[in-house]
C-alpha positions in Angstrom: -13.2 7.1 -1.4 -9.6 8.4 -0.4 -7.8 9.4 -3.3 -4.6 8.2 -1.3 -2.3 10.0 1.0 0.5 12.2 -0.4 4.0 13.6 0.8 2.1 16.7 1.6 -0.7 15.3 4.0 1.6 12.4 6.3 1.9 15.0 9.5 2.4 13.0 12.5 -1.0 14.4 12.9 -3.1 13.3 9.6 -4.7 10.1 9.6 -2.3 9.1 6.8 0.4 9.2 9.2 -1.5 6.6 11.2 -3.1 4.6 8.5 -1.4 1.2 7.5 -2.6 1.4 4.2 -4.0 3.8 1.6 -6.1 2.6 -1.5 -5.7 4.2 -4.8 -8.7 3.1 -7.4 -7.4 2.6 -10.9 -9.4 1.6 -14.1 -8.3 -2.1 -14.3 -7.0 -2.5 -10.5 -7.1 -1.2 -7.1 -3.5 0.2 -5.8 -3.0 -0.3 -2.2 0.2 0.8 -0.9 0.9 -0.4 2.7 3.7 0.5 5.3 5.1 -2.4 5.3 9.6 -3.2 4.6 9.5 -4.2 0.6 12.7 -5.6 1.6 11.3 -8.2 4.1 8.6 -9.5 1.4 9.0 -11.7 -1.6 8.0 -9.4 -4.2 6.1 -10.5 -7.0 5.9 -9.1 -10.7 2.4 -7.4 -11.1 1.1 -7.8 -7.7 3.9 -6.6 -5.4 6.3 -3.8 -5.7 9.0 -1.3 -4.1 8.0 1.7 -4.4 10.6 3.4 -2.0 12.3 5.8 -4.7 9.1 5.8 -6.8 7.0 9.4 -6.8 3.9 7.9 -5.4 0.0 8.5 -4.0 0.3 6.7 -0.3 1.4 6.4 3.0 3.6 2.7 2.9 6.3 2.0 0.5 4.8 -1.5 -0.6 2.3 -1.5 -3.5 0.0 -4.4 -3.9 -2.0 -4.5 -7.3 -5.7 -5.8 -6.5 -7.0 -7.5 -9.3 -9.1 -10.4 -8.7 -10.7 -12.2 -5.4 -7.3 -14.1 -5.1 -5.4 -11.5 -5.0 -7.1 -9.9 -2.0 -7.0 -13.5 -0.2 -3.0 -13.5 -1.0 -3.0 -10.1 0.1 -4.3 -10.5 3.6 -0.8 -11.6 5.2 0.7 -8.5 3.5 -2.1 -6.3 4.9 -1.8 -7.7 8.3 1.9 -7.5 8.3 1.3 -3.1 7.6 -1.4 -3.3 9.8 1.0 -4.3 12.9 3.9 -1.5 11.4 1.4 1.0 11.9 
């Protein structure tokens, strides 16, 4: 699995510059970060989070923390939403 894009590899020609997502494994969670406007989402505390001026692994300024089954089903407006941005 993808370790996640960084500044480095989003070229208007690497797939992270296409991708509408980029998934970042972590011991407790899994890390998605999407290209989606943080600004035009209801954020919420340990599940959503700007990540604009934050030094992170991904392609999309929104992070969604992946914990459980629920959080994937809340998630799938979210991953939609990057999915159409892309």
């Amino acid at each position: 699995m993808s370790r996640g894009c960084s500044a480095s590899s989003t070229s208007p020609t690497s797939d992270c510059a296409t991708s509408p997502a980029s998934p970042l494994p972590q011991q407790t969670k899994l890390l998605v970060y999407l290209k989606a406007n943080p600004k035009k989402v209801d954020l919420i505390p340990g599940f959503t989070r700007n990540v604009t001026k934050v030094g992170h692994h991904g392609t999309g300024n929104l992070e969604v923390q992946l914990r459980t089954e629920r959080d994937l089903e809340r998630a799938q407006d979210l991953f939609r939403l990057s999915y159409a941005a892309a």
